[in-house]
C-alpha positions in Angstrom: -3.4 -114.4 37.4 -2.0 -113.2 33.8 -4.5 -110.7 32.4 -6.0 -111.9 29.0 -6.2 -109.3 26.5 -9.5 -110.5 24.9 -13.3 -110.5 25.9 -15.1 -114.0 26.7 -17.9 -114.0 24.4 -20.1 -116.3 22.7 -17.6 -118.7 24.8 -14.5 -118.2 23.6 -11.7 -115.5 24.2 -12.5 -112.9 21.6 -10.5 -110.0 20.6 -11.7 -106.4 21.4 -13.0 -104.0 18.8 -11.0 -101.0 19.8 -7.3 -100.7 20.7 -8.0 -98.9 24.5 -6.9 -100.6 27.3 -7.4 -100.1 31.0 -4.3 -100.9 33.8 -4.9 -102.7 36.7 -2.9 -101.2 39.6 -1.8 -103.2 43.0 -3.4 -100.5 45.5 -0.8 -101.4 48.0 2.7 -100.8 46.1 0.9 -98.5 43.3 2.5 -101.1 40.8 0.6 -102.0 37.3 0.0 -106.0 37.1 -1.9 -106.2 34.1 -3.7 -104.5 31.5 -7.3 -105.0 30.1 -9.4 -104.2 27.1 -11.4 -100.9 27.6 -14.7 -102.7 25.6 -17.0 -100.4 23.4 -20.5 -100.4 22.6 -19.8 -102.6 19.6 -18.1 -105.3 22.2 -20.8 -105.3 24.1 -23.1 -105.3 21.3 -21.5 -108.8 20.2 -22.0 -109.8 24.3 -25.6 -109.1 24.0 -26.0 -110.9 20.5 -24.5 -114.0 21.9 -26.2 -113.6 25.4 -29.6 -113.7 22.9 -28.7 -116.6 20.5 -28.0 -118.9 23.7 -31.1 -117.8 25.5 -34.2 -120.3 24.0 -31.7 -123.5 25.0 -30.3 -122.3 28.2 -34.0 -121.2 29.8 -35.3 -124.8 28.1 -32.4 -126.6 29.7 -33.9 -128.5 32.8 -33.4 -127.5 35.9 -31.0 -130.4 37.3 -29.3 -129.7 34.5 -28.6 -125.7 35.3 -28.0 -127.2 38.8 -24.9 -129.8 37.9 -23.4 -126.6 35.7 -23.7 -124.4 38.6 -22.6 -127.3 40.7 -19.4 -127.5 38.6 -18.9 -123.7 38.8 -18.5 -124.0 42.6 -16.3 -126.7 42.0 -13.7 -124.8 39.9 -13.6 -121.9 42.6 -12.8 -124.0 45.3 -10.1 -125.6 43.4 -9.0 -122.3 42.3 -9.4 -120.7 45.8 -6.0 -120.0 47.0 -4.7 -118.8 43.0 -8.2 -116.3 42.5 -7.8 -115.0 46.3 -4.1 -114.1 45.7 -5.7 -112.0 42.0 -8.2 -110.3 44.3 -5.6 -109.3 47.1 -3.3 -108.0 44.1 -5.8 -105.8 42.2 -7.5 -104.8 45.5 -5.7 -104.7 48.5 -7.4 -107.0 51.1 -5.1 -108.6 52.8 -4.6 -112.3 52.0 -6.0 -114.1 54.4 -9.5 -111.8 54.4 -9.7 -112.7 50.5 -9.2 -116.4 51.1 -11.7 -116.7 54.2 -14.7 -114.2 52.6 -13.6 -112.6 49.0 -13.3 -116.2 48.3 -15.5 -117.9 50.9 -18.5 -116.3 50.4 -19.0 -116.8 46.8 -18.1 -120.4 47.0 -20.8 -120.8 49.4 -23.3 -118.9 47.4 -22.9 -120.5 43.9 -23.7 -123.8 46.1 -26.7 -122.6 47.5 -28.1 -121.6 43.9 -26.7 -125.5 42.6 -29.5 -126.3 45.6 -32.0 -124.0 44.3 -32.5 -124.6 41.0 -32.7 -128.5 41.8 -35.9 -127.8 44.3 -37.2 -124.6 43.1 -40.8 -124.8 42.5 -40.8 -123.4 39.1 -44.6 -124.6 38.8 -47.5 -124.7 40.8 -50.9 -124.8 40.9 -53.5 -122.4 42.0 -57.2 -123.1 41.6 -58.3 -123.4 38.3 -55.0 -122.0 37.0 -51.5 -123.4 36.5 -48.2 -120.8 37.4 -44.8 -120.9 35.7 -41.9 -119.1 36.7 -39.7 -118.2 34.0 -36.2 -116.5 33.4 -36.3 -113.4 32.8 -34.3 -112.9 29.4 -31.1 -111.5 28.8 -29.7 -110.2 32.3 -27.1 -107.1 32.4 -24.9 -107.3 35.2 -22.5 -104.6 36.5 -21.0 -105.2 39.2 -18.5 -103.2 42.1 -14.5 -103.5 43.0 -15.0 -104.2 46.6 -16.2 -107.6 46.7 -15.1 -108.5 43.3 -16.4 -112.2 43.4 -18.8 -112.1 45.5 -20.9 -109.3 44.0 -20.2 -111.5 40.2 -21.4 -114.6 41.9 -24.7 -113.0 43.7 -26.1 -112.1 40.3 -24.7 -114.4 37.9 -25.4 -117.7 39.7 -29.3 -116.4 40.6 -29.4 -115.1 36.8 -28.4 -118.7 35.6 -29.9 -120.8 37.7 -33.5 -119.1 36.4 -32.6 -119.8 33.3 -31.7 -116.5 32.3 -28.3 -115.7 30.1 -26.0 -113.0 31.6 -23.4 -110.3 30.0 -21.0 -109.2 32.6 -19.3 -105.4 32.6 -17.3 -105.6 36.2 -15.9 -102.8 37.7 -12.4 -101.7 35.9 -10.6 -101.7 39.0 -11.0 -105.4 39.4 -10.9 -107.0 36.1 -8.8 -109.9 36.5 -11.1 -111.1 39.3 -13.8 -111.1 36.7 -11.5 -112.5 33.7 -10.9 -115.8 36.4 -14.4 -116.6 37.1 -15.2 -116.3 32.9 -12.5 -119.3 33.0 -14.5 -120.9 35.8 -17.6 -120.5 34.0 -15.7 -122.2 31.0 -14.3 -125.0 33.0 -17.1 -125.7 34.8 -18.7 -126.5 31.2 -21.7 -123.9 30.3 -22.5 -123.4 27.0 -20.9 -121.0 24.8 -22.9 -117.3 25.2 -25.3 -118.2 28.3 -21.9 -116.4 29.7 -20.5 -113.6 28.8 -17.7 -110.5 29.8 -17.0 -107.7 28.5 -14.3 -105.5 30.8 -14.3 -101.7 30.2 -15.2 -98.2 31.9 -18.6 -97.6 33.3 -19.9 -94.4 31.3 -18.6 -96.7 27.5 -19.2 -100.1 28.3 -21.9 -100.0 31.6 -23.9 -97.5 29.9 -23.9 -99.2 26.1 -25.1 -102.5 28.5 -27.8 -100.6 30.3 -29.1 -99.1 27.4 -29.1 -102.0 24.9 -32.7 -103.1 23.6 -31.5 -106.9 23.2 -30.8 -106.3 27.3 -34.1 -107.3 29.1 -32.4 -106.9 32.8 -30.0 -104.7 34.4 -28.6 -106.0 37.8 -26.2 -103.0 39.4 -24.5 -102.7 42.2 -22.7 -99.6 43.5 -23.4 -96.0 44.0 -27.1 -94.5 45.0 -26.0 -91.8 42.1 -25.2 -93.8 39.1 -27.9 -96.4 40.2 -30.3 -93.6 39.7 -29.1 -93.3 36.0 -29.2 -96.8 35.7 -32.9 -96.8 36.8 -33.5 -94.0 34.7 -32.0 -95.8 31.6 -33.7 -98.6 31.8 -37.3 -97.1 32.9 -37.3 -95.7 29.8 -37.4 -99.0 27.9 -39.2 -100.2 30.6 -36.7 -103.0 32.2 -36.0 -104.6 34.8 -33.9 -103.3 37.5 -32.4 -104.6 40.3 -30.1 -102.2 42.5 -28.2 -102.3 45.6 -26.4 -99.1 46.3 -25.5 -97.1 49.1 -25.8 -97.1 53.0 -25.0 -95.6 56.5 -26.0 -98.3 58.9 -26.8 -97.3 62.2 -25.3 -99.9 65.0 -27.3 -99.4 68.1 -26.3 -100.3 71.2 -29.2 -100.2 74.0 -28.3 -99.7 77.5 -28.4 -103.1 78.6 -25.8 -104.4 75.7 -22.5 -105.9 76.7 -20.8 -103.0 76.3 -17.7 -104.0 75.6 -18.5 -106.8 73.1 -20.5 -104.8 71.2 -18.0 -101.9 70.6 -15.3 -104.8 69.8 -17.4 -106.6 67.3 -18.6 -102.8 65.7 -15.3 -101.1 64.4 -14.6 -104.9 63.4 -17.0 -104.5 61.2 -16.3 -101.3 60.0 -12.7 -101.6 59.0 -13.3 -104.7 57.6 -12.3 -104.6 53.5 -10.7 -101.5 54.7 -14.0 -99.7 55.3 -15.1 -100.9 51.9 -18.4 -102.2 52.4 -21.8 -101.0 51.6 -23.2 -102.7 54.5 -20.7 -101.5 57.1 -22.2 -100.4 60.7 -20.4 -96.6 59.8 -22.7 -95.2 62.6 -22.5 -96.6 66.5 -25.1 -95.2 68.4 -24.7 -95.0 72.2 -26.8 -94.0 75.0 -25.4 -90.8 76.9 -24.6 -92.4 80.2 -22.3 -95.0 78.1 -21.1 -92.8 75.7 -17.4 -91.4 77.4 -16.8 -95.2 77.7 -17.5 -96.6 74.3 -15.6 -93.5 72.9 -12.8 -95.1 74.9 -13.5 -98.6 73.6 -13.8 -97.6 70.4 -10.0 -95.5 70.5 -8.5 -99.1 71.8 -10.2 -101.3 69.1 -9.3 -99.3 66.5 -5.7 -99.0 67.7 -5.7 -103.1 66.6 -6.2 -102.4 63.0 -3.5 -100.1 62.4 -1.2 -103.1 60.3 -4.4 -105.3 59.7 -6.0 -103.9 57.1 -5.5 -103.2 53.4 -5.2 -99.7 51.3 -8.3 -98.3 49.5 -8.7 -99.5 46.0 -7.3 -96.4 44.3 -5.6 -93.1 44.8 -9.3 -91.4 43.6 -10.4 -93.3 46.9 -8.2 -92.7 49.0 -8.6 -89.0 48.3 -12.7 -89.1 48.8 -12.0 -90.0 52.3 -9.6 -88.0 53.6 -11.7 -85.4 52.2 -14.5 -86.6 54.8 -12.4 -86.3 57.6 -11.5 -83.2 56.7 -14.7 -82.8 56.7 -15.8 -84.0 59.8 -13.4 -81.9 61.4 -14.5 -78.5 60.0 -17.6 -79.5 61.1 -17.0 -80.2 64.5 -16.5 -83.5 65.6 -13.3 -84.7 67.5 -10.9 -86.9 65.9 -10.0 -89.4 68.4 -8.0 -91.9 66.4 -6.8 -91.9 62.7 -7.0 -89.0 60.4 -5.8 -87.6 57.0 -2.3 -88.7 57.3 -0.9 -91.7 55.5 0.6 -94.9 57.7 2.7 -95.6 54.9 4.8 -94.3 52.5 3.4 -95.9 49.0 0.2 -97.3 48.8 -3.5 -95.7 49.0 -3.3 -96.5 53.0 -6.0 -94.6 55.5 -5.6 -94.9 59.1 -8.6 -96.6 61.0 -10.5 -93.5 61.7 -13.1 -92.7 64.8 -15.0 -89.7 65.2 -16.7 -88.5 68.7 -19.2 -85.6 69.3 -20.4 -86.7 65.5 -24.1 -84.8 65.5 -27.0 -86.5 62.8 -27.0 -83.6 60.5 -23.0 -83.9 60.2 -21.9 -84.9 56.9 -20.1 -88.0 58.2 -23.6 -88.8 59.7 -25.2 -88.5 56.5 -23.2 -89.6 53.6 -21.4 -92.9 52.2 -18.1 -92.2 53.0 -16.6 -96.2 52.1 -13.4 -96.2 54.2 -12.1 -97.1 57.4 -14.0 -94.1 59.6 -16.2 -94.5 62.3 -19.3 -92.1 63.8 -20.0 -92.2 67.4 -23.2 -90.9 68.3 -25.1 -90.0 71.5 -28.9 -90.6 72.1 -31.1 -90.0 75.3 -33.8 -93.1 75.0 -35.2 -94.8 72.6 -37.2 -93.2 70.7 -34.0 -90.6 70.2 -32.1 -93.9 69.0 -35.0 -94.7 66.5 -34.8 -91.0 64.3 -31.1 -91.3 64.9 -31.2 -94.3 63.1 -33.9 -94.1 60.5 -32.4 -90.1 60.0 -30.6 -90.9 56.4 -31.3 -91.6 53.2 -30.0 -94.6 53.2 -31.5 -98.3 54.6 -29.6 -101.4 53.9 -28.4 -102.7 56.8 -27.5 -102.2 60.5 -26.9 -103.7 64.1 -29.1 -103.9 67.5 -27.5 -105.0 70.7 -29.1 -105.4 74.0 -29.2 -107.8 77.1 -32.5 -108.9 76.2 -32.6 -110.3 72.6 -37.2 -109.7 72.6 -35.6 -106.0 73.7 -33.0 -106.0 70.4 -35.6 -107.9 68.1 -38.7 -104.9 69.4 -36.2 -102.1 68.2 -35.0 -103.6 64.5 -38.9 -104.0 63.5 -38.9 -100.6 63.6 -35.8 -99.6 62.0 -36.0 -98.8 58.0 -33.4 -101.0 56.9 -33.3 -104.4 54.9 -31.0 -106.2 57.2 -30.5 -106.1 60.6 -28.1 -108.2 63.1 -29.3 -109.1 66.4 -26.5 -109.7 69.0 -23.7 -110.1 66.9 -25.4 -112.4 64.4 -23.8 -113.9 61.6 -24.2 -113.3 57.9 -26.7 -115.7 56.4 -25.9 -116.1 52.6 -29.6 -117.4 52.3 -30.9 -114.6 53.6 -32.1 -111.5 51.7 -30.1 -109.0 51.1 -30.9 -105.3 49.9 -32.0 -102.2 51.3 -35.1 -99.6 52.1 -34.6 -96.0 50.7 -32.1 -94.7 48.6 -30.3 -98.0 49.3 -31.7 -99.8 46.6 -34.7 -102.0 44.6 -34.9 -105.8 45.2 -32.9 -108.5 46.6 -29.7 -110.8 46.2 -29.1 -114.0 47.9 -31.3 -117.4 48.7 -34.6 -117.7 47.1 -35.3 -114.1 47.3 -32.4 -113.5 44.8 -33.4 -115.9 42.8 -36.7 -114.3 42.2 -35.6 -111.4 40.9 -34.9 -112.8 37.7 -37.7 -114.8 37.4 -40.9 -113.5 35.5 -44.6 -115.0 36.0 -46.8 -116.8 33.7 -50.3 -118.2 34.6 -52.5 -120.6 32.3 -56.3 -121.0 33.0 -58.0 -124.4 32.9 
């Protein structure tokens, strides 16, 4: 995809008001493909304006109608499938065929669900004596992370629109171009000029002039547990909503009577997937002593798999955080048993799959976000040792359990502190709720739960 050089506002490409630009660089070759507009608080003042003036007839608009626009939407991306996929692989990395089946997958699926939504939604009942309305909840604010570029637009601008609300975009400046396609889906798919909006830039300009904007009545965030803070602490001030999904460390536990094997495999699958970049990625395997020499070996042989299979982190600033980790992990203690701080390739911000063994809890590669391709093995004695193992960060938003016995898996995730948890190997729901405990964030994305969160309540007594 050719990058535009405007802003889609008020629905129509719209010059910038400043001259700044931001270049989008192909993580693999280290190649610019495009340059941006770096937007200012007066673009994103115009965003809001429009966002505002479309508001009373968008949230009036009937529901089936909202659905057949959203209905549209998912239309356009799966035409444009294979064309957006090949954008995200350039500006990101992921390898082709990963951005077609799930960079591109997912959020086909997930504008469909929210075409069903707002077509069966119960946006009023009754209760007694009183009648209950669920309406949008205004303008909505949406920044949004580089690692899953569409998906992350998708999860809270489809949710946001099919409530009724109208939405002004700041994506993450890595990944612009991803963003600049789906404003052209959004156009093609026929919603009316300003219920839309983008405005590309850098996240302490334009994602700070967005968050802090008193025409802004909603601020939807994803990404890290720090600027989240700042974003909560912005908008409590003015007293908005938030909605967050930040950070995590997920703890994979596999119990005794597991299939070993399988549930090794299917774990550093998951963690080197997108590279390592995924906020949801089982970082932490947790094995019981007796077992744990031969998952360490299981572990070394799976990741041996990835070595050509997976992309380069999004950017040199990236790359660099986590070799610093494993540096890290190193000083520390734990034994490097595959991967490390030496580039595979020549060009490119590449990271070799990484495992650690011997990794204690209090480690720093226990504790912290690290968002690459390294794994933590951990030992535990029983149970209950497995439980503060895994409940032992600051972080809750997703995780693994894997036994022989699935009443033996489902008994340990009810007590683990985490939003999500997959039982067996089980597969992502996009209906499901998704967000964390903790430091990992405030509300939910996905199915009706997602849809809630930008829905305010009304009740009228009779």
């Amino acid at each position: 995809m050719k990058a535009r050089d405007g802003m889609y506002i008020d629905g129509a490409w719209r010059p910038a008001a400043g001259q700044d630009g931001i270049e989008v660089v192909n993580p693999a070759d280290e190649e610019v493909i495009g340059r941006v507009p770096a937007g200012t608080a007066e673009d994103v003042d115009r965003a809001v304006r429009a966002a505002r003036a479309a508001l009373p007839a968008w949230s009036a608009t009937p529901p089936a109608e909202r659905a057949a626009r959203l209905a549209a939407l998912r239309d356009v991306l799966a035409a444009r499938k294979d064309e957006i996929a090949g954008t995200i692989t350039a500006e990101l990395g992921s390898p082709l065929p990963f951005s077609q089946a799930v960079h591109m997958g997912a959020p086909i699926v997930v504008a469909g669900s929210y075409a069903e939504l707002a077509a069966t939604y119960a946006f009023e009942e009754k209760i007694g004596n009183s009648t209950v309305y669920q309406e949008p909840v205004g303008v909505v604010g949406a920044i949004t992370p580089w690692n899953y570029p569409l998906h992350q637009i998708v999860a809270k601008a489809a949710p946001a629109l099919a409530a009724g609300c109208t939405v002004v975009l700041k994506p993450a400046e890595d990944t612009p171009l991803t963003a600049q396609a789906f404003a052209e889906a959004v156009h093609e798919a026929g919603f009316p000029a300003g219920v839309f909006n983008l405005v590309t830039g850098l996240g302490p300009v334009a994602g700070q002039a967005l968050a802090e904007h008193p025409g802004v009545d909603m601020v939807s965030f994803t990404g890290s547990t720090a600027v989240g803070g700042q974003i909560a602490a912005t908008a409590g001030a003015a007293v908005k909503k938030v909605a967050l999904e930040l950070g995590g460390k997920s703890a994979n536990v596999i119990l005794p009577s597991a299939d070993l094997a399988r549930a090794v495999g299917v774990g550093v699958a998951n963690v080197m997937a997108n590279s390592g970049q995924t906020c949801s990625a089982w970082t932490r395997m947790l094995v019981h002593s007796a077992q744990y020499t031969a998952a360490v070996e299981l572990a070394v042989a799976a990741a041996a798999k990835y070595g050509d299979r997976i992309g380069p982190l999004v950017n040199a600033r990236q790359r660099d955080r986590v070799r610093g980790y494993v540096e890290k992990g190193v000083a520390e203690g734990a034994r490097l048993v595959a991967g490390g701080v030496e580039s595979p390739r020549e060009r490119g911000y590449f990271v070799s799959p990484t495992v650690f063994a011997d990794v204690t809890p209090e480690m720093t590669i226990a504790q912290e976000e690290i968002f690459g391709p390294v794994l933590s093995i951990l030992r535990y004695e029983d149970e209950d040792d497995a439980l503060r193992i895994a409940n032992g960060t600051a972080y809750g938003l997703a995780g693994a359990v894997w036994a022989g016995d699935e009443a033996e898996a489902v008994a340990f995730a009810r007590r683990m502190e985490t939003g999500q948890v997959d039982i067996n190997g089980g597969r992502f729901n996009p209906l499901a709720p998704f967000g964390g405990y903790k430091q990992s964030g405030v509300g939910r994305e996905l199915g009706v739960h997602g849809l809630a969160e930008y829905l305010q309540t009304k009740s009228l007594q009779f």
